[in-house]
C-alpha positions, 0 to 999 in steps of 0.5 A, a space after each residue: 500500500 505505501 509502494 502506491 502512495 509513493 507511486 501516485 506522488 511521483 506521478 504528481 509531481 512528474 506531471 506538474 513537470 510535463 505540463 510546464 515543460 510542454 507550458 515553454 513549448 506551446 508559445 512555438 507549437 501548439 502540436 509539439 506541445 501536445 506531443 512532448 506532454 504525452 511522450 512525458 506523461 507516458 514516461 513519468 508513469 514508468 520512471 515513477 513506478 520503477 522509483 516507487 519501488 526503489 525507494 519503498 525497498 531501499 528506505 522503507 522497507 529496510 527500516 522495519 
């Protein structure tokens, strides 16, 4: 249960990212703007599960 709730912040916090990386595009293009949010809202759930897991195993579940 904690592996999620680390999971659902990273997330949060990497698409808070996206959005204002693809925020600095838009003023130039609209449809690359569009592009480069959803290339990074797919890649933020990968990186933010496999950094979930790393540090839930690393910090948490070796203090118990």
């Amino acid at each position: 249960m904690l592996v999620i709730a680390i999971f659902i912040a990273f997330v949060f916090v990497g698409d808070a990212i996206s959005v204002g990386i693809a925020a600095m595009v838009e003023p130039f293009s609209q449809f690359w703007s569009l592009l480069v949010f959803l290339m990074l809202f797919v890649g933020v759930f990968a990186i933010a599960w496999k950094s979930a897991v790393y540090v839930t195993e690393r910090y948490l579940l070796r203090a118990q």
